[in-house]
C-alpha positions as CSV (number, residue, x, y, z in Angstrom):
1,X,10.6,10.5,10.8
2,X,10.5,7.2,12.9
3,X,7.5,6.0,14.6
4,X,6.8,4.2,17.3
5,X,6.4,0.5,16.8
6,X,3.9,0.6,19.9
7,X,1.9,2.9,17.9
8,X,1.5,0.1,14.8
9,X,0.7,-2.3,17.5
10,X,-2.3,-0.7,19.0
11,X,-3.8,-0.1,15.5
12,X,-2.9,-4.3,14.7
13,X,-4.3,-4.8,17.7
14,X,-7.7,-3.0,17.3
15,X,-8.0,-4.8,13.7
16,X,-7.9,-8.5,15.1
17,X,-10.7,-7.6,17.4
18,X,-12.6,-5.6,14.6
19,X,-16.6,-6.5,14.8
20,X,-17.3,-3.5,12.2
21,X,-18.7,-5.9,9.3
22,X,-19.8,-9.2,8.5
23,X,-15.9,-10.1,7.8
24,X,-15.4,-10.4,11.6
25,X,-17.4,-13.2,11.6
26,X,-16.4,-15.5,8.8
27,X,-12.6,-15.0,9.1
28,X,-9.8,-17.1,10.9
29,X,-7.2,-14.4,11.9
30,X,-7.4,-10.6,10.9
31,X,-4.2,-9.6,8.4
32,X,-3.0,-5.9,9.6
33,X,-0.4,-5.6,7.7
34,X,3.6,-6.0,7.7
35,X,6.5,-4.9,6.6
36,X,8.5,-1.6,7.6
37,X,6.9,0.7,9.4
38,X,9.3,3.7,8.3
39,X,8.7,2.6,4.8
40,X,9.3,5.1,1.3
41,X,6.6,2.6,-0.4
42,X,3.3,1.5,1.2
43,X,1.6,-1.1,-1.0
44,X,-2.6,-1.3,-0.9
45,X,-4.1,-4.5,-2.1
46,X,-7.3,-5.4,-2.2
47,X,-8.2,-8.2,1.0
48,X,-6.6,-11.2,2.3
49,X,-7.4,-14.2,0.2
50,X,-7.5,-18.0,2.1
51,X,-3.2,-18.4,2.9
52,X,-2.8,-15.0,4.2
53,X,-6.3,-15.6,6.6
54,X,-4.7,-18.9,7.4
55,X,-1.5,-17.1,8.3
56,X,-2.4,-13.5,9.3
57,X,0.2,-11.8,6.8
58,X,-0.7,-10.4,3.5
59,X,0.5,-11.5,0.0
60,X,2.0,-15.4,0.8
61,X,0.2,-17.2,-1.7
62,X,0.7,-17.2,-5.2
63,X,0.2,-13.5,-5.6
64,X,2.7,-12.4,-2.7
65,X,5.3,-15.0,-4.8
66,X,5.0,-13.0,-7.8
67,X,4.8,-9.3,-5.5
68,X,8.2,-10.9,-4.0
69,X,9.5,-11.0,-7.6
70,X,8.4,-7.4,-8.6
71,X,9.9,-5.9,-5.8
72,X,13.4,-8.2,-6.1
73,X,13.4,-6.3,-9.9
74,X,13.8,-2.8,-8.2
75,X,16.6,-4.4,-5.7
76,X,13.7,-4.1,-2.5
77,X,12.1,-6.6,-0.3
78,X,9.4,-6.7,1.6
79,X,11.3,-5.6,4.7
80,X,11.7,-2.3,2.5
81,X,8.0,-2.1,2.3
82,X,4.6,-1.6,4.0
83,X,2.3,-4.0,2.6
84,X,-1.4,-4.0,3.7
85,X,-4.9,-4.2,1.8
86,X,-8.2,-1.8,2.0
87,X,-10.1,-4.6,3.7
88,X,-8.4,-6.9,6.6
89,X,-10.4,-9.9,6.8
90,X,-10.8,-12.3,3.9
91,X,-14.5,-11.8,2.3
92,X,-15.8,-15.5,1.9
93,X,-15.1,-17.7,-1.1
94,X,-12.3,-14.4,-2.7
95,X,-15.1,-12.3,-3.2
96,X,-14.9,-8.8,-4.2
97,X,-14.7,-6.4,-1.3
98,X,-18.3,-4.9,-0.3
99,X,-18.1,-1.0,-0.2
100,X,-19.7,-1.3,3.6
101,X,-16.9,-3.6,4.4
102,X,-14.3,-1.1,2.7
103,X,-16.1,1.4,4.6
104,X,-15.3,-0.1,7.9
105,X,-11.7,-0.9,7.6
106,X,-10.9,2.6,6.4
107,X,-10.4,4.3,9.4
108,X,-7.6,1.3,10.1
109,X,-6.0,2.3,6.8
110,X,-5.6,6.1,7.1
111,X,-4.7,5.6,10.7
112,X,-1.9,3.4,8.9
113,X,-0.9,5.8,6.3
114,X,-1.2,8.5,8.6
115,X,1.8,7.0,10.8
116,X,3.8,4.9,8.4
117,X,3.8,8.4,6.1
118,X,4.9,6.8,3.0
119,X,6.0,8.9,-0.1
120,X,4.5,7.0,-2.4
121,X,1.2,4.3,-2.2
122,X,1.0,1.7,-4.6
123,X,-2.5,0.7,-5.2
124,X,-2.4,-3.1,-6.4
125,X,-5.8,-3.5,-8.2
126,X,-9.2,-1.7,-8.9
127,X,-10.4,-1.6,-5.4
128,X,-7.7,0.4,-3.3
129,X,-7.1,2.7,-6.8
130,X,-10.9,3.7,-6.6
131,X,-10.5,5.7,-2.9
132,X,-7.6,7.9,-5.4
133,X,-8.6,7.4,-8.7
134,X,-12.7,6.8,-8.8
135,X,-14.3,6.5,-11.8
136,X,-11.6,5.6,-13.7
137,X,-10.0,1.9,-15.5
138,X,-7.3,0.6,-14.2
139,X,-6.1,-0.6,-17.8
140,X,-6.1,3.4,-18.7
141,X,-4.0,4.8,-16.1
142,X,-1.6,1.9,-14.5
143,X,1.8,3.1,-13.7
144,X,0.5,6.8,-13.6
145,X,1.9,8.7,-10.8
146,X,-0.7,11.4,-9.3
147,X,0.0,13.5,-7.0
148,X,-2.1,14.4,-3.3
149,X,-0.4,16.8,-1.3
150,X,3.3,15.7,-0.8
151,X,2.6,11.9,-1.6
152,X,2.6,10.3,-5.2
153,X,0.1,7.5,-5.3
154,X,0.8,5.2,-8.6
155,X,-2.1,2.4,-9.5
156,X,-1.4,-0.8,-10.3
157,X,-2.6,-4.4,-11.7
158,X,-3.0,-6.3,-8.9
159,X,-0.3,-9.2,-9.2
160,X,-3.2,-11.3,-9.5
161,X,-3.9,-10.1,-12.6
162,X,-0.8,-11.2,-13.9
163,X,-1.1,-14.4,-12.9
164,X,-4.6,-15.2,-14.5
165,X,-3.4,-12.8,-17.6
166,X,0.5,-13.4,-18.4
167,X,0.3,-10.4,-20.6
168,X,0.1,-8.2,-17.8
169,X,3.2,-9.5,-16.4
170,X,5.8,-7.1,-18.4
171,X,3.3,-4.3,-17.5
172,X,3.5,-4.0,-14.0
173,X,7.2,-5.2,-14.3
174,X,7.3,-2.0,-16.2
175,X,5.2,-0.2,-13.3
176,X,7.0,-1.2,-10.6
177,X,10.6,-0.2,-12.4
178,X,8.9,3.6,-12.2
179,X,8.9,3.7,-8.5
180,X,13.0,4.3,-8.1
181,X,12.5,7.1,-10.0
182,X,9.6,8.6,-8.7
183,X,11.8,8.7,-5.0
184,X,14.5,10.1,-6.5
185,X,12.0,13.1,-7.4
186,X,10.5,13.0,-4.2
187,X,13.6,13.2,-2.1
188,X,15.2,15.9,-4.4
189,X,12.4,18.2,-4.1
190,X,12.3,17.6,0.1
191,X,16.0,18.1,-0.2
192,X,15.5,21.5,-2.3
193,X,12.9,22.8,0.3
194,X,15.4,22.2,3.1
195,X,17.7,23.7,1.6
196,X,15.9,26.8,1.4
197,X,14.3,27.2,4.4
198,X,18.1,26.9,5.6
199,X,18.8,29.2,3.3
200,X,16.0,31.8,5.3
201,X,17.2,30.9,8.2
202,X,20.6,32.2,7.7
203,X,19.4,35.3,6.0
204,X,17.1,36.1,9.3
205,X,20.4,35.6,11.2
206,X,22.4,38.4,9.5
């Protein structure tokens, strides 16, 4: 299903002139999102960090380098993508997201979801896995695919974490060469359940 690209606008729109939380007053420029808006994969990071409030996209510092990278290894860019985070303003000094400031942005990010319609949501790091997967490590259930209604969401390291901790590097390398094949199942089963209800559809004909 294609969207309309006005629709994206007026929610990118409402998030630069957010006032919801604290953020609003200590950031430079909001960071909606980007990427495709008729996207299979919708990636969830955590917040901007000081070169994506600086330049109002998310992921172009030394994380969205190595994000690039992943992506490259699964032949995808992130034109193939929708990239966005659970919080769009930059907490001061790359601090941890504050649950009242996830809070506020979350109407922004179903309203996202809810038009972009992605098969499958990535969750880079601890904070956008928690609203899927709460209570749980990230270290036990990475590259996990779970199932919530007819969308896989699949958590992940935050690239981040690869960068501070090189030994996380072959793991989400490993992560992200899932995603393929969890498409593959997705479109499959979509393409069994149309044939089927064409199937019915003949049957109520004769």
């Amino acid at each position: 299903m294609r969207i309309d690209k006005k629709q994206l606008e007026i929610i990118e729109q409402q998030i630069q002139s957010c006032t919801l939380c604290v953020l609003a007053s200590t950031r430079k420029t909001a960071v909606p999102g980007f990427g495709n808006m008729n996207a299979d994969i919708m990636l969830i990071g955590e917040g901007p960090g000081y070169h994506e409030d600086e330049q109002g996209l998310p992921f172009v510092g030394r994380s969205g380098k190595l994000l690039d990278d992943l992506l490259y290894s699964i032949d995808l860019s992130r034109d193939d993508v929708y990239i966005t985070n659970v919080v769009k303003c930059r907490p001061p000094d790359n601090r941890d997201p504050k649950s009242d400031e996830i809070e506020s942005c979350r109407t922004y990010l179903d309203k996202q979801i809810n038009l972009i319609d992605p098969k499958v949501i990535v969750t880079l790091g601890r904070f956008s896995m928690a609203r899927w997967f709460p209570g749980v490590r990230i270290s036990d259930v990475h590259g996990e695919a779970k199932r919530f209604g007819s969308r896989i969401i699949v958590p992940m390291f935050h690239p981040a974490a690869a960068l501070y901790n090189p030994q996380n590097r072959p793991l989400l390398l490993k992560d992200f060469g899932r995603l393929p094949k969890y498409i593959d199942s997705l479109n499959l089963e979509q393409q069994g359940d149309q044939e089927s209800k064409s199937t019915v559809e003949q049957l109520n004909l004769l």
